[in-house]
N, CA, C and O atoms as a GROMACS GRO file, in nm:
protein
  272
    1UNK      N    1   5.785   7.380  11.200
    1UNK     CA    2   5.785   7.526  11.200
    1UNK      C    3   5.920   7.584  11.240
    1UNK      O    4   5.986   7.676  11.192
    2UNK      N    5   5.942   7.503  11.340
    2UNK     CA    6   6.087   7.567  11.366
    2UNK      C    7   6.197   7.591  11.233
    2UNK      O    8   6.250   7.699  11.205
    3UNK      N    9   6.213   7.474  11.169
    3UNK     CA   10   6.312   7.433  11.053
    3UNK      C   11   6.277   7.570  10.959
    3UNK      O   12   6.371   7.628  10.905
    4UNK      N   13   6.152   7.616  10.942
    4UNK     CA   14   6.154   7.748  10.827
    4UNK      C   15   6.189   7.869  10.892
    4UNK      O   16   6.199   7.970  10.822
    5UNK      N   17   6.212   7.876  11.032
    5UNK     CA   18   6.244   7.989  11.076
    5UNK      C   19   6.392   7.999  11.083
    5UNK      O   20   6.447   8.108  11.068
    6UNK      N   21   6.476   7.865  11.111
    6UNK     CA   22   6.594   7.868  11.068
    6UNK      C   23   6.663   7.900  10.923
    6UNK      O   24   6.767   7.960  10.896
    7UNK      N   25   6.550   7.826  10.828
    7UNK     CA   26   6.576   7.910  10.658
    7UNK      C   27   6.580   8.000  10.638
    7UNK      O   28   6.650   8.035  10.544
    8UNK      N   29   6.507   8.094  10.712
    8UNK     CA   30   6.481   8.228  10.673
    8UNK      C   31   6.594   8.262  10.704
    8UNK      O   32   6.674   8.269  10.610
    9UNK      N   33   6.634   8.287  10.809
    9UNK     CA   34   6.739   8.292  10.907
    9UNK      C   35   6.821   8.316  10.850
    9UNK      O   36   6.888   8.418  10.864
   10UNK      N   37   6.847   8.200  10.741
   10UNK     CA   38   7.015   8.123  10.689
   10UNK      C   39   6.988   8.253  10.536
   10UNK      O   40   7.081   8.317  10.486
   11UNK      N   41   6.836   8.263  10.490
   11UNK     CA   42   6.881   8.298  10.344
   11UNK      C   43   6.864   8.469  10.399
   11UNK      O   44   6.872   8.537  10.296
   12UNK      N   45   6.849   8.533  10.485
   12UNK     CA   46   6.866   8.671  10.534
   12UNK      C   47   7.001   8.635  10.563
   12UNK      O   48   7.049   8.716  10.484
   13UNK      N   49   7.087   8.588  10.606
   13UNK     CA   50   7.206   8.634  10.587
   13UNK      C   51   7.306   8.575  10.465
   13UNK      O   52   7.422   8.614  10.451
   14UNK      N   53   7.268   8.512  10.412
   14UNK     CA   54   7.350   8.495  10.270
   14UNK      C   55   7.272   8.631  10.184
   14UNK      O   56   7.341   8.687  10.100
   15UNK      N   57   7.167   8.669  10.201
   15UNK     CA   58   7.132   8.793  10.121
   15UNK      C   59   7.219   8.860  10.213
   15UNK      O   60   7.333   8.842  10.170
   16UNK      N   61   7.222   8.920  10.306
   16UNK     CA   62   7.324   9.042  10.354
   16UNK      C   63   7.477   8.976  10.326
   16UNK      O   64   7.569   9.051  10.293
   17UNK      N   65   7.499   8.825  10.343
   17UNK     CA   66   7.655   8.868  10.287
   17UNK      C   67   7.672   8.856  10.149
   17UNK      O   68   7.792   8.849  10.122
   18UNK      N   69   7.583   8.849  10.029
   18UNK     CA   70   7.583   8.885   9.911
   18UNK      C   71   7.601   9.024   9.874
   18UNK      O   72   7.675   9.082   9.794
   19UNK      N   73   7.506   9.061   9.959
   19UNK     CA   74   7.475   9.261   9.939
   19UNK      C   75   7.632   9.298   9.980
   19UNK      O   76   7.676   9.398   9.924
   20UNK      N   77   7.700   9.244  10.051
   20UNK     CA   78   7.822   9.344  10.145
   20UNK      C   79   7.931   9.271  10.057
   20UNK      O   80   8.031   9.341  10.043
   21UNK      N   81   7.937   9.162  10.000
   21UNK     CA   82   8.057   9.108   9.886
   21UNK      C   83   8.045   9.196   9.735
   21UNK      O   84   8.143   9.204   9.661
   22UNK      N   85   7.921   9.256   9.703
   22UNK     CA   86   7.888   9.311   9.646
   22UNK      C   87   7.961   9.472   9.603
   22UNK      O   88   8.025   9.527   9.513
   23UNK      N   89   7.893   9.504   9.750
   23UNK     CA   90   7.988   9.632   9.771
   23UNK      C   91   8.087   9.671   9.775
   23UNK      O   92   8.128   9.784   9.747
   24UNK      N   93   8.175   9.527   9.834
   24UNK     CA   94   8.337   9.528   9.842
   24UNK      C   95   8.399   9.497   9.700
   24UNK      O   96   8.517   9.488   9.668
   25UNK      N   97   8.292   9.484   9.628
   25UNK     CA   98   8.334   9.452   9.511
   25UNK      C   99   8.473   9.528   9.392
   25UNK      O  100   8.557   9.490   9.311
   26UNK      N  101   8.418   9.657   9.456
   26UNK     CA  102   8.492   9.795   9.382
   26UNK      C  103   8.597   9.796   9.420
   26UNK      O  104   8.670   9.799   9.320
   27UNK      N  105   8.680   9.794   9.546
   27UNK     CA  106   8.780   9.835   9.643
   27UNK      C  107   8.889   9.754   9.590
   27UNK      O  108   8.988   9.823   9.618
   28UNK      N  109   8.925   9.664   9.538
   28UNK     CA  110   9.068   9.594   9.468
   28UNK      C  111   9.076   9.650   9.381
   28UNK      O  112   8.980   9.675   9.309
   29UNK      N  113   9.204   9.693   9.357
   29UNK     CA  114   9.245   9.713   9.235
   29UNK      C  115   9.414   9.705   9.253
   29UNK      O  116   9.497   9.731   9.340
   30UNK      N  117   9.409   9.650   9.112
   30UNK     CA  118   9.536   9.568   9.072
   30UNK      C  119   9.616   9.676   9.006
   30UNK      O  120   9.542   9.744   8.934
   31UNK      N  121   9.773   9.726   9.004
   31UNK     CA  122   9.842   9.815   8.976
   31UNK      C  123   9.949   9.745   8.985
   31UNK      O  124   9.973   9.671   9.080
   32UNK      N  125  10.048   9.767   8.854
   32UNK     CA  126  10.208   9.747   8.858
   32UNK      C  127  10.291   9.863   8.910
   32UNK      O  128  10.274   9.984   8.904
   33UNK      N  129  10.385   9.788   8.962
   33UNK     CA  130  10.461   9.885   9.065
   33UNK      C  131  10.507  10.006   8.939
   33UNK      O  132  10.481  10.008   8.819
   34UNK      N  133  10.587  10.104   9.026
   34UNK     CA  134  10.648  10.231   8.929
   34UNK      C  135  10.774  10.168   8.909
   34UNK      O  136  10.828  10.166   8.798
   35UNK      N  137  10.854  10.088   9.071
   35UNK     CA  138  10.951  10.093   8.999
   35UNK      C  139  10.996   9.935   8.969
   35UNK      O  140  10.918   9.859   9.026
   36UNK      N  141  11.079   9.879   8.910
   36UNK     CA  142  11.117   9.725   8.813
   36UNK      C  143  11.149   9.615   8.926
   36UNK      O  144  11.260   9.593   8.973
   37UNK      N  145  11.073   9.574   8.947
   37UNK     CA  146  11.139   9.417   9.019
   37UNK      C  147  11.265   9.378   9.062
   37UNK      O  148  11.293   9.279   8.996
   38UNK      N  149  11.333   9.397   9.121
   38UNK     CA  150  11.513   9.377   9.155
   38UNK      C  151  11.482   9.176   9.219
   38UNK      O  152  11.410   9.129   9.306
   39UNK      N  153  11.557   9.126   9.143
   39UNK     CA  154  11.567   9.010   9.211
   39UNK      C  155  11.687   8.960   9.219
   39UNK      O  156  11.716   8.886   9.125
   40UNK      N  157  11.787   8.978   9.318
   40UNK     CA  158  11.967   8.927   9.357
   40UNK      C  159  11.910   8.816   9.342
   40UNK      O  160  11.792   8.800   9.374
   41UNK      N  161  11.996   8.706   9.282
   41UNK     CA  162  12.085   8.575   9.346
   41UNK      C  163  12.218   8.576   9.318
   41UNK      O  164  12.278   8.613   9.216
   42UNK      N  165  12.258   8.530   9.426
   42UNK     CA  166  12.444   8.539   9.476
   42UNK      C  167  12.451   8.401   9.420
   42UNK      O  168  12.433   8.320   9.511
   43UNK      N  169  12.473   8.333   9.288
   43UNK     CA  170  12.514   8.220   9.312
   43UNK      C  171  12.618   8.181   9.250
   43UNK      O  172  12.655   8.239   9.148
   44UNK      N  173  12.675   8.090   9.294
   44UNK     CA  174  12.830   8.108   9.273
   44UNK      C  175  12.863   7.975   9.218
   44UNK      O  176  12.900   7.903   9.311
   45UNK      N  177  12.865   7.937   9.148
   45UNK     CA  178  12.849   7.747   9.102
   45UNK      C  179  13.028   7.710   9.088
   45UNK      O  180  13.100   7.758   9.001
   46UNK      N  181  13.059   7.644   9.161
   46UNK     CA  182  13.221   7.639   9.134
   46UNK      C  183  13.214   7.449   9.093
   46UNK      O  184  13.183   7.366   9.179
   47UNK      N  185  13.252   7.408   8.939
   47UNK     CA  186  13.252   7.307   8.896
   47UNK      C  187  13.410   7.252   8.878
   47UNK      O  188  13.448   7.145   8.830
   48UNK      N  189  13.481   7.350   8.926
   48UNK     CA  190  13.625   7.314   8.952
   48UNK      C  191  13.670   7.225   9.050
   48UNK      O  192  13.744   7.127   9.042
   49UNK      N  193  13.608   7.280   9.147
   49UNK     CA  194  13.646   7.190   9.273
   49UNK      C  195  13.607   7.006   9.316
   49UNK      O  196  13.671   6.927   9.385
   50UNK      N  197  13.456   6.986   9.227
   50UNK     CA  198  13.414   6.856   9.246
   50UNK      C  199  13.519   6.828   9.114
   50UNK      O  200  13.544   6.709   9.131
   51UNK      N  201  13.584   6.863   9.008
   51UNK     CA  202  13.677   6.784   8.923
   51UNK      C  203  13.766   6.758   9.009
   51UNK      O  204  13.777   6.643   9.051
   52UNK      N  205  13.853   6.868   9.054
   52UNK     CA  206  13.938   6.832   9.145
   52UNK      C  207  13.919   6.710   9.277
   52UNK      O  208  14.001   6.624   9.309
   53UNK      N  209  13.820   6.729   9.322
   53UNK     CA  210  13.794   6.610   9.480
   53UNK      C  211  13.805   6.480   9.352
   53UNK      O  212  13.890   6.391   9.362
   54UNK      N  213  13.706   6.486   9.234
   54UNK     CA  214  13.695   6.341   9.206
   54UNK      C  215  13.873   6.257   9.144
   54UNK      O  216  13.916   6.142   9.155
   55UNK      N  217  13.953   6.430   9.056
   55UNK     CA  218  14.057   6.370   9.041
   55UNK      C  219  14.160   6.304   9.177
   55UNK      O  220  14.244   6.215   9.160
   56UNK      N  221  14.140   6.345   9.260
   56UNK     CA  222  14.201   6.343   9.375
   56UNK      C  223  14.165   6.205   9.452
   56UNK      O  224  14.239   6.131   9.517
   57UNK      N  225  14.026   6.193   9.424
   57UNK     CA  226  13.971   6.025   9.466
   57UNK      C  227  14.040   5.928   9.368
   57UNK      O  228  14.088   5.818   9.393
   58UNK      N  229  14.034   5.986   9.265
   58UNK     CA  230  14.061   5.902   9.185
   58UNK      C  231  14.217   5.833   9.199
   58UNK      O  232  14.252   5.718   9.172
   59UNK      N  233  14.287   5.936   9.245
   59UNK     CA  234  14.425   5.904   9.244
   59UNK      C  235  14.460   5.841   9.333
   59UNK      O  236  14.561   5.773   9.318
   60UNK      N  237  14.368   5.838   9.499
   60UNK     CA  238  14.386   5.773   9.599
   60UNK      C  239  14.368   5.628   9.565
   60UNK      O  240  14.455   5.546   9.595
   61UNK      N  241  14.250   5.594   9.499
   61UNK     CA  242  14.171   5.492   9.484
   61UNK      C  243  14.309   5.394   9.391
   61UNK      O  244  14.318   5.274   9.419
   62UNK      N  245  14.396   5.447   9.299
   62UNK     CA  246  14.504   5.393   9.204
   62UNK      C  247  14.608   5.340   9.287
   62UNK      O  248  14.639   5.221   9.284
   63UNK      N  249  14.688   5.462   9.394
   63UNK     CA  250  14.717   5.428   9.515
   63UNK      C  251  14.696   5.347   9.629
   63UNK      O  252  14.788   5.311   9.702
   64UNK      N  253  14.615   5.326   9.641
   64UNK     CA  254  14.581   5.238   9.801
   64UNK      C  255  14.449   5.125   9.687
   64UNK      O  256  14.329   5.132   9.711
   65UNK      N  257  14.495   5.048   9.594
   65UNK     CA  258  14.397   4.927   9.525
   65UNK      C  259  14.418   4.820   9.644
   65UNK      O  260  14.340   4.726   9.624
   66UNK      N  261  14.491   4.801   9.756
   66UNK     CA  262  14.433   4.702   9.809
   66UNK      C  263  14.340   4.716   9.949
   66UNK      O  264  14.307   4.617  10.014
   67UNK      N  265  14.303   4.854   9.985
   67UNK     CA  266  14.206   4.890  10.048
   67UNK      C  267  14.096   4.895  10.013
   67UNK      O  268  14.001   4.892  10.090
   68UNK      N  269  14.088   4.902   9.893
   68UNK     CA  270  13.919   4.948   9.797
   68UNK      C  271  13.907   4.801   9.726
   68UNK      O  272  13.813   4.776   9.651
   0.00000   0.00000   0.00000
């Protein structure tokens, strides 16, 4: 007896939080902004400089062949 009084229990409140998900049902609403999305990136890609370090290894490495 106990165990059906806990069912009841359990399906009275999944009925009330059905009824109240229900209701909240209306309250979202989805809208695009007025004004356009701004998205900065600062990026700055400098592919000069790793030519340069590698020419620069490179020249050490020609230089100093009996260290390497």
């Amino acid at each position: 007896m106990a165990g059906t009084g806990r069912r009841l229990r359990q399906l009275r409140l999944a009925a009330v939080l059905a009824a109240g998900s229900m209701l909240t049902g209306g309250c979202i609403t989805v809208k695009a902004p007025d004004k356009p999305i701004v998205i900065e990136l600062n990026i700055n890609i400098k592919q000069e400089v790793v030519y340069r370090l590698a020419g620069d290894a490179s020249q050490t490495i020609d230089n100093n062949k009996d260290i390497f």
